[in-house]
C-alpha positions as CSV (number, residue, x, y, z in Angstrom):
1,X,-4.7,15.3,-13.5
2,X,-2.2,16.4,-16.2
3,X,0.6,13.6,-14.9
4,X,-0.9,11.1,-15.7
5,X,-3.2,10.7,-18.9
6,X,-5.6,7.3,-19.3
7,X,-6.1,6.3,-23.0
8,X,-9.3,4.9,-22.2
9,X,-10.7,8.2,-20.6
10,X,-10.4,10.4,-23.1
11,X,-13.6,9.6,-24.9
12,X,-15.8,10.1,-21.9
13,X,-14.3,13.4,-21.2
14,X,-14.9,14.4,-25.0
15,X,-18.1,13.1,-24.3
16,X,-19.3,15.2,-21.4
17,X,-18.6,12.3,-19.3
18,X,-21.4,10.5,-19.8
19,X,-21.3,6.9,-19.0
20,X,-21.8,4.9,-21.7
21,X,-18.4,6.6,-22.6
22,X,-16.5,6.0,-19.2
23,X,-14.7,3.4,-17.1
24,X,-16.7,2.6,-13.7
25,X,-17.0,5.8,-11.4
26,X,-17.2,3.4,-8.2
27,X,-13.4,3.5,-7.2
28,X,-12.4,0.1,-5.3
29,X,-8.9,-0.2,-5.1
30,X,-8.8,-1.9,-1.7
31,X,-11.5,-4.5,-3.4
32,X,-9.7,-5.5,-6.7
33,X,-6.3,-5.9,-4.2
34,X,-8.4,-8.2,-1.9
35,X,-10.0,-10.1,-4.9
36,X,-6.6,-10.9,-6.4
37,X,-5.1,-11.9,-2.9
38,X,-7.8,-14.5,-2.5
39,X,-8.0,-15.8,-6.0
40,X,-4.0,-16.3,-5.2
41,X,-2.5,-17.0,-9.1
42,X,0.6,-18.4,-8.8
43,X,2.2,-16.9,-12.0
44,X,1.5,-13.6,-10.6
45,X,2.2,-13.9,-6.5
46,X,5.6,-15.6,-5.9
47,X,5.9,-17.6,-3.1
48,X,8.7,-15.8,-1.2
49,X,8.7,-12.3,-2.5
50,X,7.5,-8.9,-0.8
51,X,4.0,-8.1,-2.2
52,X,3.3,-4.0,-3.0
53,X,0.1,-2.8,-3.6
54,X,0.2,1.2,-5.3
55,X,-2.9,2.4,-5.3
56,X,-3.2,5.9,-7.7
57,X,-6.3,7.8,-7.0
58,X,-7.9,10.9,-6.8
59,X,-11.2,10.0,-5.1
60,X,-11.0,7.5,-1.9
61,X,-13.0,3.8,-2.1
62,X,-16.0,3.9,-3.3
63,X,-15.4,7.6,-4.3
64,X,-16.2,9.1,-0.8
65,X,-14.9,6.4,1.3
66,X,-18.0,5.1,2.0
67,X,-19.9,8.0,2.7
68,X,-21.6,8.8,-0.8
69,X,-25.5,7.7,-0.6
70,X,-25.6,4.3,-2.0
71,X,-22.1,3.4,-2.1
72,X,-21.1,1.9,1.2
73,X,-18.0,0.2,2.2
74,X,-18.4,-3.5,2.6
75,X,-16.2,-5.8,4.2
76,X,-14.0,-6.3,1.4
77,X,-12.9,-2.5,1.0
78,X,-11.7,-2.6,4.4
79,X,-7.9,-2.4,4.6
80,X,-7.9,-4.6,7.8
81,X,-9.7,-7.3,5.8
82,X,-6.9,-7.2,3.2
83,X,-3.6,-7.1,5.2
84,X,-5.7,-10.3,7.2
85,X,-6.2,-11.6,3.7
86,X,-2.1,-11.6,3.2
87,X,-1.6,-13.5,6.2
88,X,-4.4,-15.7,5.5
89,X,-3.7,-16.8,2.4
90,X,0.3,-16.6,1.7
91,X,1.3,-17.4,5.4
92,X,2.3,-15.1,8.6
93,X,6.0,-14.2,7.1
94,X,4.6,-13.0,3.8
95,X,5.5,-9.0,3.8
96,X,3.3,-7.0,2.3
97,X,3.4,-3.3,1.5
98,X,0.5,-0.6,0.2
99,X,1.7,2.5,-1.0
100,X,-1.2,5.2,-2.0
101,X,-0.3,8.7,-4.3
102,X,-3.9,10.4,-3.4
103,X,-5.3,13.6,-2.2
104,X,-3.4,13.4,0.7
105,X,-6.3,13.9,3.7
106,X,-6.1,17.8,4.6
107,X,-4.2,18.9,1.5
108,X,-6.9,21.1,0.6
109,X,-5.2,22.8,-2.4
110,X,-4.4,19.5,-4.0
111,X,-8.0,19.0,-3.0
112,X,-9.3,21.8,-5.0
113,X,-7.1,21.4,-7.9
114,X,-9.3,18.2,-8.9
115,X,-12.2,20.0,-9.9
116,X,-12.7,20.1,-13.4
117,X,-16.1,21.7,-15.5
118,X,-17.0,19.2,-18.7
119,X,-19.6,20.7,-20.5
120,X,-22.6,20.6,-17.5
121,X,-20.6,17.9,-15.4
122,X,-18.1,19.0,-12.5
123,X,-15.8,16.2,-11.7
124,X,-14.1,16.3,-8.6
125,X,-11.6,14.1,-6.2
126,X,-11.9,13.2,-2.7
127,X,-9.9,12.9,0.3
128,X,-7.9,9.2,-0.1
129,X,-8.7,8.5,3.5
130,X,-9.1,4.9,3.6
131,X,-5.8,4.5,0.9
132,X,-3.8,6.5,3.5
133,X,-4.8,4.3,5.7
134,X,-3.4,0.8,4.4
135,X,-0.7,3.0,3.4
136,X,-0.2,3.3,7.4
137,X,-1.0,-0.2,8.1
138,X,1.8,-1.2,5.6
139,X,4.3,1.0,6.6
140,X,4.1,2.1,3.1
141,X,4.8,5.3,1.3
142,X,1.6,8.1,0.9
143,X,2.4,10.3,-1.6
144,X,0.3,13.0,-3.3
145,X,-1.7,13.3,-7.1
146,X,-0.4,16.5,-7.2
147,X,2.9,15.7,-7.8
148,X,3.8,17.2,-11.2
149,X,6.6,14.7,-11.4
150,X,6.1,11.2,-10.0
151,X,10.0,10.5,-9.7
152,X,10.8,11.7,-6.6
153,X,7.4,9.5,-5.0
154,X,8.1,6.3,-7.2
155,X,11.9,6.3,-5.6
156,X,10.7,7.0,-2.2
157,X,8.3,3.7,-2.9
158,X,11.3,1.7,-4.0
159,X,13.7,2.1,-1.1
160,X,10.7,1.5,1.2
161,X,9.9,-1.5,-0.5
162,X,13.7,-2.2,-0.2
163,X,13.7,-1.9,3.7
164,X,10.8,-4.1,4.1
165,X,12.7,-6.7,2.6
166,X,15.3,-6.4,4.4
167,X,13.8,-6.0,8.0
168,X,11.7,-8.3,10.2
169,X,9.1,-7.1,12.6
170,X,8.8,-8.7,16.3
171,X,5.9,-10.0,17.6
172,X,6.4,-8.2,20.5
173,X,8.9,-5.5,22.5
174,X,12.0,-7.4,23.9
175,X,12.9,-7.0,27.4
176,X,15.8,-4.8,27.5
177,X,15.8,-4.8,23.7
178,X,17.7,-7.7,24.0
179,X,17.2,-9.8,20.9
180,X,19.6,-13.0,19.4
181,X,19.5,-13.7,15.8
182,X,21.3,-16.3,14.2
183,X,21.7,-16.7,10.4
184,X,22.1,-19.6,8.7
185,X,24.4,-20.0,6.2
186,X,26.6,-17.5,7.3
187,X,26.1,-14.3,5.3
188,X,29.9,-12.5,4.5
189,X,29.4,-8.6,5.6
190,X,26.1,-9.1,6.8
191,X,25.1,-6.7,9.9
192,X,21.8,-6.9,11.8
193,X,20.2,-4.2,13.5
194,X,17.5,-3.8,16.2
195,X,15.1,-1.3,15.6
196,X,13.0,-0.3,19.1
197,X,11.0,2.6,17.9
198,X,9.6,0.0,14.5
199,X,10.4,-3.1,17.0
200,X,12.2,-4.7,13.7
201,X,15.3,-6.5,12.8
202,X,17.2,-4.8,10.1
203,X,19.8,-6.6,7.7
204,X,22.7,-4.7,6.3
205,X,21.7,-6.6,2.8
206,X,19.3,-8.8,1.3
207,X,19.5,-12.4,2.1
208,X,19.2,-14.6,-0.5
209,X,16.7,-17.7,-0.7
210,X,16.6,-20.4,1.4
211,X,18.2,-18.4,4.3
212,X,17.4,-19.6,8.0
213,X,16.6,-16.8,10.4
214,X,16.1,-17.7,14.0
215,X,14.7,-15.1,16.5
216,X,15.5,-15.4,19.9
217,X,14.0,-13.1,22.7
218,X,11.7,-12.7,25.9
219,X,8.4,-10.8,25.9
220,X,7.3,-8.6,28.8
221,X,4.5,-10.7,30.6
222,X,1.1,-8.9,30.7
């Protein structure tokens, strides 16, 4: 509450917060993310760069996550519908990371310190259950509102982003962990890693544009 301070809320909380003074109580972060994937704008999505998503919120989508009277979750504030959405529209190989700073879900003082009186309205947050979940999806960072310096949890969100980039999930676990990669053009210094408890290949550095990857490895038969 007192980290981060929105210009445009500070007439409806001088105001009782009454609506006709405030931005839209009906949270959808996981909505506007999915609305932007599918409109696709070029100048703003780049073809072959890792997309992050950081969500700040101190309710969950739709507020209550979908379980506030009137205020449902529909299809497109489902985070399986937007990491589908990635693939969908910007190809299989686009990465993609979502990264949430929320009430974390069971961090009941961070909980509590969210309520706030304003005149005869008590504002509260919510549990950011369905944020920390795209966060999970993502691999990305979950970090909490209660942070009294964002620092620290913008960093954190940085070097994940960095390892995305610079790994390369399997499709499936390698026999033996056995897996061949071959990099063309040959990268000076460049080491490559298997991860087996993320099943990922990991580069020592980022690879630069145009760079040729070819996996090589056999699946368990089911």
């Amino acid at each position: 509450y007192n980290t981060v301070q929105r210009p445009e809320t500070i007439s409806c909380e001088q105001n009782d917060f009454s609506w006709n003074y405030c931005p839209s109580p009906d949270e959808r972060g996981v909505y506007a993310a999915r609305l932007a994937v599918e409109r696709a704008d070029s100048n703003f999505f780049r073809a072959k760069a890792h997309l992050a998503l950081v969500i700040l919120a101190d309710e969950d989508e739709r507020s209550q996550g979908g379980s506030a009277p009137g205020y449902p979750l529909e299809e497109k504030d489902m985070p399986e519908g937007l990491v589908a959405a990635v693939k969908s529209k910007f190809g299989v190989d686009k990465t993609f990371s979502a990264h949430a700073i929320i009430v974390k879900p069971g961090d009941e003082t961070c909980l509590n310190a969210q309520v706030r009186v304003f005149g005869t309205r008590t504002v509260r947050g919510y549990y950011g259950t369905v944020y920390a979940k795209l966060a999970n999806m993502t691999k990305g960072v979950i970090g909490s509102i209660c942070s009294s310096d964002y620092g620290a949890q913008l960093g954190a969100i940085g070097y994940n982003i960095q390892d995305q980039v610079n790994s390369k999930g399997l499709a499936c676990k390698p026999i033996d962990n056995l897996v061949d990669v071959d990099v063309t053009p040959t990268i000076a210094g460049l080491t490559i890693t298997y991860d087996a408890v993320t099943n990922t290949v990991k580069f020592s550095q980022t690879l630069p544009p145009n760079t040729n990857i070819h996996f090589k490895y056999d699946c368990i038969k089911l």
